[in-house]
ROBA-267687 format. One record per residue (C-alpha): residue number from 0; residue in one letter; z negated, y negated, x negated. Coordinates in nm, 3 decimals. Each point is the difference from the previous one (the first is absolute). Layout:
ROBA-267687
REC    i  aa        z        y        x
REC  NUM   A        Z        Y        X
...
end
This chain:
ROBA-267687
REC    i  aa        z        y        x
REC    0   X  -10.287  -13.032  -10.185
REC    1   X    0.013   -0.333    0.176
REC    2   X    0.205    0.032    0.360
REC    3   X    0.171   -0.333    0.051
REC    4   X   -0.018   -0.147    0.341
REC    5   X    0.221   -0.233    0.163
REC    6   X   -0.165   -0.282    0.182
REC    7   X    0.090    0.170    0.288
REC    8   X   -0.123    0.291   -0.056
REC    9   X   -0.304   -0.136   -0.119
REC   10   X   -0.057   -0.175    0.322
REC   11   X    0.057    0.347    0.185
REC   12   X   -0.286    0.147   -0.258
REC   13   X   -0.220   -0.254    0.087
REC   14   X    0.059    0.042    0.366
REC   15   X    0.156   -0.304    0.109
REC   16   X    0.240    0.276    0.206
REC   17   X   -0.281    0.202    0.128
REC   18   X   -0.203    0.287   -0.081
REC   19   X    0.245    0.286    0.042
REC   20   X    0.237   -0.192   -0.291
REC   21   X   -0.242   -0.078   -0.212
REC   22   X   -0.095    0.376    0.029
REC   23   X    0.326    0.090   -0.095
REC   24   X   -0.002   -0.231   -0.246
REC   25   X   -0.284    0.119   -0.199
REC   26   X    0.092    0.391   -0.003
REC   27   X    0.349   -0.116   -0.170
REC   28   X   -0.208   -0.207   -0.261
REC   29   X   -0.214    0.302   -0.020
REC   30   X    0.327    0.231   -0.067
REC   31   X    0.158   -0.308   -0.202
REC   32   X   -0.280    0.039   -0.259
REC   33   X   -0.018    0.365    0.006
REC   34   X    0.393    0.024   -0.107
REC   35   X   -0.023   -0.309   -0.220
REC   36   X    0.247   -0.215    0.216
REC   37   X    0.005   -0.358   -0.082
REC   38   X    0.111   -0.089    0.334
REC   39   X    0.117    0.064    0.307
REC   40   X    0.391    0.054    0.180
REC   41   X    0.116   -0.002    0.358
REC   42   X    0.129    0.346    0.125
REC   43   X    0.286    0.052    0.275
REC   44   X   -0.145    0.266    0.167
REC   45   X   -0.325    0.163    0.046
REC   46   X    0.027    0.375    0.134
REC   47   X   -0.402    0.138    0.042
REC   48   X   -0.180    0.319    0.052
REC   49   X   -0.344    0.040    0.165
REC   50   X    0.174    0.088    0.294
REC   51   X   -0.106    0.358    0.088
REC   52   X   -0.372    0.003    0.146
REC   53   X   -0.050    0.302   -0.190
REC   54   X    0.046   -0.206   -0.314
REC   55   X   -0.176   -0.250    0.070
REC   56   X   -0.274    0.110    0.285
REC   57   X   -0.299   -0.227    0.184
REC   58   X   -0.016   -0.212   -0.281
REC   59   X    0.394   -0.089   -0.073
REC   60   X    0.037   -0.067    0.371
REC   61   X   -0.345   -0.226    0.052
REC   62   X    0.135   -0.193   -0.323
REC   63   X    0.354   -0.067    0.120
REC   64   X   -0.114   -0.104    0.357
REC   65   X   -0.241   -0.222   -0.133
REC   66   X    0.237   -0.181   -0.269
REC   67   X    0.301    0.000    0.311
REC   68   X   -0.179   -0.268    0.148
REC   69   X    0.089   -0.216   -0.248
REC   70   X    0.260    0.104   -0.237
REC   71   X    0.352   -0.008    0.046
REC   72   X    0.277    0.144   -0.251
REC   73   X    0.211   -0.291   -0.157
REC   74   X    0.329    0.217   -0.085
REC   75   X    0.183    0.322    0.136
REC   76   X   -0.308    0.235    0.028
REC   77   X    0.102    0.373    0.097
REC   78   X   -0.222    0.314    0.052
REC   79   X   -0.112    0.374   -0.088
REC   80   X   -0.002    0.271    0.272
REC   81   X   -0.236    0.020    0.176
REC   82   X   -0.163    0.373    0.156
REC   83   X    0.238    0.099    0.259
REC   84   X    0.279   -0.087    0.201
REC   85   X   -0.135   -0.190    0.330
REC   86   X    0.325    0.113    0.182
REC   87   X   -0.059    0.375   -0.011
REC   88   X   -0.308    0.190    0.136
REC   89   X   -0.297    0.157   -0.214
REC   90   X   -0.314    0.146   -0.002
REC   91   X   -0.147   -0.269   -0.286
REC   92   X   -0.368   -0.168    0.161
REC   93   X   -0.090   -0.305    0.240
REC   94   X   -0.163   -0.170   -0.303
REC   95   X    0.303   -0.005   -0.292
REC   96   X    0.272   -0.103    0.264
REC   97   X   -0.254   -0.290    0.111
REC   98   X   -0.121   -0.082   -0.368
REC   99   X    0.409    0.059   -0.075
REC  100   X    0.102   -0.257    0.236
REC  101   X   -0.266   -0.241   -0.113
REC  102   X    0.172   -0.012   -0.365
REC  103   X    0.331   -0.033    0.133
REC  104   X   -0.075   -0.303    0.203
REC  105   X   -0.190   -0.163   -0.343
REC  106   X    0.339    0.056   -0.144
REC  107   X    0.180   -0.142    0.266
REC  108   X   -0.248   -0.292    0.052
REC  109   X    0.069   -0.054   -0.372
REC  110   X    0.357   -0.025    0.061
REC  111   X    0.123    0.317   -0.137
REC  112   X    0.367    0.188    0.080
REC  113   X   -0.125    0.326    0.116
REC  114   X    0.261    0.200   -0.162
REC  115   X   -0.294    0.302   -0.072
REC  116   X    0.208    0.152   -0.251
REC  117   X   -0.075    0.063   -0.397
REC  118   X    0.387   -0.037   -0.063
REC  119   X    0.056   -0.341    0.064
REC  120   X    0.294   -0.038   -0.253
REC  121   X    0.169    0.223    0.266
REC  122   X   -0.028   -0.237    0.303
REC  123   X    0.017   -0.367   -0.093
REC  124   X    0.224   -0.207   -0.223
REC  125   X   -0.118    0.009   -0.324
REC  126   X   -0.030   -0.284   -0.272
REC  127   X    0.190   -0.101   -0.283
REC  128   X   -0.087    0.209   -0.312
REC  129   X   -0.236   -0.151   -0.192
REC  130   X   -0.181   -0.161    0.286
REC  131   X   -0.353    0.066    0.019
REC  132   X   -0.193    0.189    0.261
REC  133   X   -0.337    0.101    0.103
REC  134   X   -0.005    0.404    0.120
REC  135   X   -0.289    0.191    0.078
REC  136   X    0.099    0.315    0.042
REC  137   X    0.078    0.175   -0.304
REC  138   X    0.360    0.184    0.083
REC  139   X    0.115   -0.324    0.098
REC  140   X   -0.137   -0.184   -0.313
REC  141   X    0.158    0.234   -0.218
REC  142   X    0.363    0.064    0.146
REC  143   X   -0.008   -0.401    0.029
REC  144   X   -0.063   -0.028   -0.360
REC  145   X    0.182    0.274   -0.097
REC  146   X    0.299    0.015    0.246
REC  147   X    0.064   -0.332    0.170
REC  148   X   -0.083   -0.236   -0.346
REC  149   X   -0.295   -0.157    0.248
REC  150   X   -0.319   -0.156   -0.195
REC  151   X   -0.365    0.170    0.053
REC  152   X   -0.255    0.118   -0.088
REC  153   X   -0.159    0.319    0.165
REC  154   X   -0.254   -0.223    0.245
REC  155   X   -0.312    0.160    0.181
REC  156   X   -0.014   -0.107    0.368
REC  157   X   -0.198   -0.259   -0.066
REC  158   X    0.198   -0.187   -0.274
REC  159   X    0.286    0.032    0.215
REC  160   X   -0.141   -0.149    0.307
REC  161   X   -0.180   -0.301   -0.202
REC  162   X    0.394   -0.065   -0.140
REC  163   X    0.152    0.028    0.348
REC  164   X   -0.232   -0.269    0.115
REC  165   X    0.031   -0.228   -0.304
REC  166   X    0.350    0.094   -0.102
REC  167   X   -0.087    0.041   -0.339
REC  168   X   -0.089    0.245   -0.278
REC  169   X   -0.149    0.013   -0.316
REC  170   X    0.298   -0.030   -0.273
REC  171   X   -0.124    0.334   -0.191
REC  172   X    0.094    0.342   -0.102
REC  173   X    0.309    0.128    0.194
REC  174   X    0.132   -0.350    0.102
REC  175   X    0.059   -0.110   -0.352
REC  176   X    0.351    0.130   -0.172
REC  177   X   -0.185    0.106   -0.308
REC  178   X   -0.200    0.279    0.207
REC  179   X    0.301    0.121    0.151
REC  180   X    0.125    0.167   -0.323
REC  181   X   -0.104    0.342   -0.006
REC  182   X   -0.244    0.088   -0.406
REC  183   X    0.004    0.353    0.131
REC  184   X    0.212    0.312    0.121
REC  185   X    0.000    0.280    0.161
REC  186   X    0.223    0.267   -0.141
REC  187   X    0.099    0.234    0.214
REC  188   X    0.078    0.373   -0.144
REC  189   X    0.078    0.167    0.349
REC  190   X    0.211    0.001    0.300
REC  191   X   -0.035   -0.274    0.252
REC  192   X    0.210    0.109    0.315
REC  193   X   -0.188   -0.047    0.319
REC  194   X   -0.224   -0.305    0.169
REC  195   X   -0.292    0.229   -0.122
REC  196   X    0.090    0.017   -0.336
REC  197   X    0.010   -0.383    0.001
REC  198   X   -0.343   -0.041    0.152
REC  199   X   -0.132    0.277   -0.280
REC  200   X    0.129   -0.257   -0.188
REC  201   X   -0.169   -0.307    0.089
REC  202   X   -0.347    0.163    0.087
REC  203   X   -0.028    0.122   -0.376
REC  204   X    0.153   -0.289   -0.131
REC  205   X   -0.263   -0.247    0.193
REC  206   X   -0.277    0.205   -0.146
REC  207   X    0.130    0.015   -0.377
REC  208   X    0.117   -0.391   -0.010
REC  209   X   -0.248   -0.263   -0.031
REC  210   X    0.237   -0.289   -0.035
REC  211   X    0.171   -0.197    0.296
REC  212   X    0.351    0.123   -0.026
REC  213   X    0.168    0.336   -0.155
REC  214   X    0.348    0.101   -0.050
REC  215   X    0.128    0.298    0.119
REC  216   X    0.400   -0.036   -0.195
REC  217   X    0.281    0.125    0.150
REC  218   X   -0.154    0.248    0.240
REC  219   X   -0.120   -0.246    0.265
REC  220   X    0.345   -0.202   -0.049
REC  221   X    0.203    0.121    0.310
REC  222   X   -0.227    0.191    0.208
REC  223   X    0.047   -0.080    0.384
REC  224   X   -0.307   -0.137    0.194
REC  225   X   -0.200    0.295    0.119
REC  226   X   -0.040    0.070   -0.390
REC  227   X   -0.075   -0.382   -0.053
REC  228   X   -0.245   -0.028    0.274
REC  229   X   -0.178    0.376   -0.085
REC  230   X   -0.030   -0.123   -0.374
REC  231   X   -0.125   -0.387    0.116
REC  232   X   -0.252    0.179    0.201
REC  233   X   -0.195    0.261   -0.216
REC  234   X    0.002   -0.238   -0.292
REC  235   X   -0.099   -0.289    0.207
REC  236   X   -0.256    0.264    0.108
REC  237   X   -0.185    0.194   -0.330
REC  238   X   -0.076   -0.349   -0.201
REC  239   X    0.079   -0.361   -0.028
REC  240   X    0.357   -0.017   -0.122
REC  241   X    0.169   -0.213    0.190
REC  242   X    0.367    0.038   -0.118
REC  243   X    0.254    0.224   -0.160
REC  244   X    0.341   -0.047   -0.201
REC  245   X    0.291    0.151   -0.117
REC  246   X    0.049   -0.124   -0.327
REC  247   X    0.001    0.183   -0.305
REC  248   X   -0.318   -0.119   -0.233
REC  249   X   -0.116    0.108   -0.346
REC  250   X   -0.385   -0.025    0.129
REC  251   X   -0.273    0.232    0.060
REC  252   X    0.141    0.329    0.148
REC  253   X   -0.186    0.269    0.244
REC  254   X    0.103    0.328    0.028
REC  255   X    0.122    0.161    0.356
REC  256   X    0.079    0.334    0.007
REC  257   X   -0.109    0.332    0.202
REC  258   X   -0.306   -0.004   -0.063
REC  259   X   -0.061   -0.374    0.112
REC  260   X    0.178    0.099    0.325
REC  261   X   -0.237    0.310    0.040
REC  262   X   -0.340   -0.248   -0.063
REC  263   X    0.152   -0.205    0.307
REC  264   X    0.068    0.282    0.230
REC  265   X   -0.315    0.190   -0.098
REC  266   X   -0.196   -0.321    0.127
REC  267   X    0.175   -0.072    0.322
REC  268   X    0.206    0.298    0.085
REC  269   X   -0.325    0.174    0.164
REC  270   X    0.114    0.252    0.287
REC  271   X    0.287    0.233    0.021
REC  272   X    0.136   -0.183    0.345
REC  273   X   -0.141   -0.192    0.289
REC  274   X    0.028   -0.004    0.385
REC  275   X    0.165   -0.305    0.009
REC  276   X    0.300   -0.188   -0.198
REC  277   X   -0.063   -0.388   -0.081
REC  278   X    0.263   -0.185   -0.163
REC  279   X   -0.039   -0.353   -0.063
REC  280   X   -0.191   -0.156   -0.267
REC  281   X    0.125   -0.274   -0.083
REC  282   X    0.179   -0.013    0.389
REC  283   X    0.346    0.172   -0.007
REC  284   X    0.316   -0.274    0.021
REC  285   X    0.312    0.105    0.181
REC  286   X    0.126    0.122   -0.334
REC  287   X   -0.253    0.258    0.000
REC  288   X   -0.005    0.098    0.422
REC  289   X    0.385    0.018   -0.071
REC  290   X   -0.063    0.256   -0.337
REC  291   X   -0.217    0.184    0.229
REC  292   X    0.188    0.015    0.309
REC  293   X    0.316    0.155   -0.198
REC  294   X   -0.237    0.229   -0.183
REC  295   X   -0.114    0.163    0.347
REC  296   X    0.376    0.100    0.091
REC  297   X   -0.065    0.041    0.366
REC  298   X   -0.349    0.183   -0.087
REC  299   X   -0.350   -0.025    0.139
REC  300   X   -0.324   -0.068   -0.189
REC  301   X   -0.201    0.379    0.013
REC  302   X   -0.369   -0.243   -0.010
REC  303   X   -0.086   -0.313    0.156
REC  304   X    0.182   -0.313   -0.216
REC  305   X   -0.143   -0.324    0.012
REC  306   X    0.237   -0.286   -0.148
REC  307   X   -0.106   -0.333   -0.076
REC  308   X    0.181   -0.307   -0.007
REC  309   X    0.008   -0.409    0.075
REC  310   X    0.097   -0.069    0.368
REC  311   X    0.322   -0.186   -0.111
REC  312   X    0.142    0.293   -0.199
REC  313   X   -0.090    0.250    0.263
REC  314   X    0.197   -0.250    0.290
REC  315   X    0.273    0.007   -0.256
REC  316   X   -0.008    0.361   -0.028
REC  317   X    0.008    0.024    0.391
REC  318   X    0.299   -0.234    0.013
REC  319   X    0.217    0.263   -0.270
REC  320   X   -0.148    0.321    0.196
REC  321   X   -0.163    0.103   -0.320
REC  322   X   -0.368   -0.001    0.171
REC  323   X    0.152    0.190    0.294
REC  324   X    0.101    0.305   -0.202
REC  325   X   -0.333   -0.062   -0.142
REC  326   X   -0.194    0.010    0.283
REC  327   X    0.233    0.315    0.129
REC  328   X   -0.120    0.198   -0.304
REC  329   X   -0.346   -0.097    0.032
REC  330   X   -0.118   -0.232   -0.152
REC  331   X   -0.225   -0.228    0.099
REC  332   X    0.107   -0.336   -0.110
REC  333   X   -0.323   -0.254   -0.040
REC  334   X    0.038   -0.381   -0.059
REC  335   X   -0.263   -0.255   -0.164
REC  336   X   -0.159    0.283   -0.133
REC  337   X    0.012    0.174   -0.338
REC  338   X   -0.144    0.320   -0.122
REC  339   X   -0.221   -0.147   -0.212
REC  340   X   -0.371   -0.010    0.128
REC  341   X    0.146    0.088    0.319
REC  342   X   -0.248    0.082    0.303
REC  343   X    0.264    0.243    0.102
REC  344   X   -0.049    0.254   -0.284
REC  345   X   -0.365    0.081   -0.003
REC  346   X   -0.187    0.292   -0.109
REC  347   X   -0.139    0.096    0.350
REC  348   X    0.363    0.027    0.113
REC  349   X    0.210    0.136   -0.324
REC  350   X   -0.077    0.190   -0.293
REC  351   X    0.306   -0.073   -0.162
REC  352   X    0.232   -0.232   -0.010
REC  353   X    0.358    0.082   -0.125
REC  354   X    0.163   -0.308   -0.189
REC  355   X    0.256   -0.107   -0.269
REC  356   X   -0.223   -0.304   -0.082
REC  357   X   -0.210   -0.033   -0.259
REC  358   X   -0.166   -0.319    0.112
REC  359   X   -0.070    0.177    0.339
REC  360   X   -0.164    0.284   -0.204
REC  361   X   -0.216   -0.204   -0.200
REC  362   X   -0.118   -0.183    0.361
REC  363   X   -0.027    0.305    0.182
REC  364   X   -0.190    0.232   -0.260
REC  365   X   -0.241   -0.339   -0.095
REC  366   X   -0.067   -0.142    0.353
REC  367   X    0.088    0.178    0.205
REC  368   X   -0.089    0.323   -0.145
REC  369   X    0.259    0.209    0.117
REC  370   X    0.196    0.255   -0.231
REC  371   X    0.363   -0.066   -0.079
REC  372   X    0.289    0.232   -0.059
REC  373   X    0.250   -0.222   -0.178
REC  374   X    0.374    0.096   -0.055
REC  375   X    0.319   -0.235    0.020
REC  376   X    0.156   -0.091    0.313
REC  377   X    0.279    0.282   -0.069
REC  378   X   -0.245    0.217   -0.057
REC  379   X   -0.177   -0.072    0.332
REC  380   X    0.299   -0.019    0.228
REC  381   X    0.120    0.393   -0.180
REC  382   X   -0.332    0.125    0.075
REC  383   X   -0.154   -0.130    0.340
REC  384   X    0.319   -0.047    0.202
REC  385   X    0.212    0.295    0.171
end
């Protein structure tokens, strides 16, 4: 497949803009081929992981510095968490808060909003539906696709930062209306009740479905948006599905049952409990401080907590009192951080880690190899607070 270039954009290939464009320029011809685009589209927004210097290490952080000199993002470029909140104290080494700081500032020379969160759709304005996007991390790819009627595909870091300097994307796969019709289901032949059973969901369903987009029907039609987010997550995190639906289809149809629930939990579910309690992956929104806060009842946790969420929501929080009763019951509340690949939960310091999210489970037991006891946040609050 041919990839159609503006003049323009040919221009930027050839590097008449300089090197760092026509960099970006080539990886999205690259990707254009790959997904048989025959050209490319400007995005609104650009939202890009690589954030973390546990994801990305010596040789993420060298790159970005390097290419910072340069390059400089063209549209509305926001950002991944990074490894720990700066604001708060911790026992994490000289070298990753230096090599930390040298990523943010690449980021910022770049021209980045450092919003360090993976839930973007929960702190800025969003689009119109149907515009299209370029998000790297892969909760926010799919709840935009699925949830907010945003255009993307599910972009590595790299894709993502080449369209946040160029402003475009390759026209392909998710992006085009004929993609986003779901040619396979998942039907579902047990009880979904909890933000755990939702993420059961999605983990199995990434693994079984092969195509871009899969329906769910009616059972993903009103569920509120720790559900949403929990489901965006662990399918966003098993495979490359991008996007799910609600709409009834006569396609292809997977079976999920009991014993598809029991493969998931036999795989990630791998201690009985943990020392500590982390909750946020994706980041909790108000909605889901508030759910907890009212869950607690005037209760304390029984094991250290660690919550997770973007700096805006947690000021928010602050404002309502919500993080106060929070904070009164235990929990330590974290911001620009996220479970995931978190330097806070390590091996050396926990054996287990106690969590009602399945993306956080497949991170913790994979990376950072730490064993997870996962139940639903119900579950949790019943059992570790007194």
């Amino acid at each position: 497949m041919i990839v159609h270039l503006s003049r323009a954009e040919e221009e930027g290939l050839d590097g008449k803009f300089g090197d760092s464009i026509s960099i970006a320029y080539k990886l999205l011809l690259s990707i254009g081929k790959a997904t048989d685009a025959e050209r490319l589209i400007p995005v609104d927004w650009v939202h890009l992981s690589g954030v973390n210097y546990n994801t990305i290490g010596d040789a993420g952080a060298n790159f970005l510095t390097k290419f910072s000199e340069e390059a400089r993002f063209s549209v509305q470029t926001t950002i991944n968490p990074m490894g720990y909140d700066a604001h708060k104290q911790n026992n994490l080494s000289s070298k990753f808060k230096i090599k930390q700081g040298e990523i943010i500032k690449a980021y910022e020379n770049m021209g980045s909003v450092p919003s360090f969160s993976c839930t973007p759709y929960e702190l800025f304005q969003l689009p119109e539906r149907g515009h299209n996007v370029s998000f790297a991390e892969s909760n926010a790819a799919v709840m935009a696709n699925s949830v907010f009627g945003l255009q993307t595909n599910k972009e590595s870091s790299l894709s993502a930062l080449a369209s946040a300097v160029t402003g475009k994307a390759p026209y392909s796969d998710l992006r085009m209306s004929s993609n986003r019709d779901s040619k396979i289901k998942i039907k579902i032949d047990t009880d979904l009740n909890s933000e755990l059973d939702y993420g059961i969901l999605g983990y199995f369903a990434g693994k079984a479905v092969k195509e871009s987009c899969v329906s769910f029907g009616p059972h993903v039609s009103n569920i509120d948006m720790y559900k949403a987010k929990s489901l965006a997550a662990a399918l966003g995190t098993s495979g490359s599905c991008g996007m799910f639906s609600n709409k009834e289809i006569d396609g292809e149809a997977i079976s999920f049952g009991k014993e598809e629930v029991k493969s998931v939990m036999d795989e990630l579910n791998s201690n009985e409990s943990g020392e500590v309690i982390a909750l946020g992956s994706p980041q909790l929104g108000l909605y889901e401080l508030e759910l907890i806060s009212n869950m607690m009842g005037g209760k304390k946790f029984s094991k250290k907590c660690m919550i997770f969420c973007a700096r805006p929501i947690y000021e928010k929080a602050c404002s309502s009192g919500i993080a106060q009763k929070l904070e009164s019951a235990g929990a330590n509340i974290i911001c620009d951080a996220c479970t995931c690949l978190s330097p806070l939960l390590t091996h050396d310091e926990y054996d287990g880690v106690i969590t009602n999210s399945i993306k956080a489970a497949h991170y913790l037991n994979k990376s950072n190899r730490v064993s997870v006891c996962l139940s639903n946040i119900k579950s949790i609050i019943k059992e570790y607070t007194k």
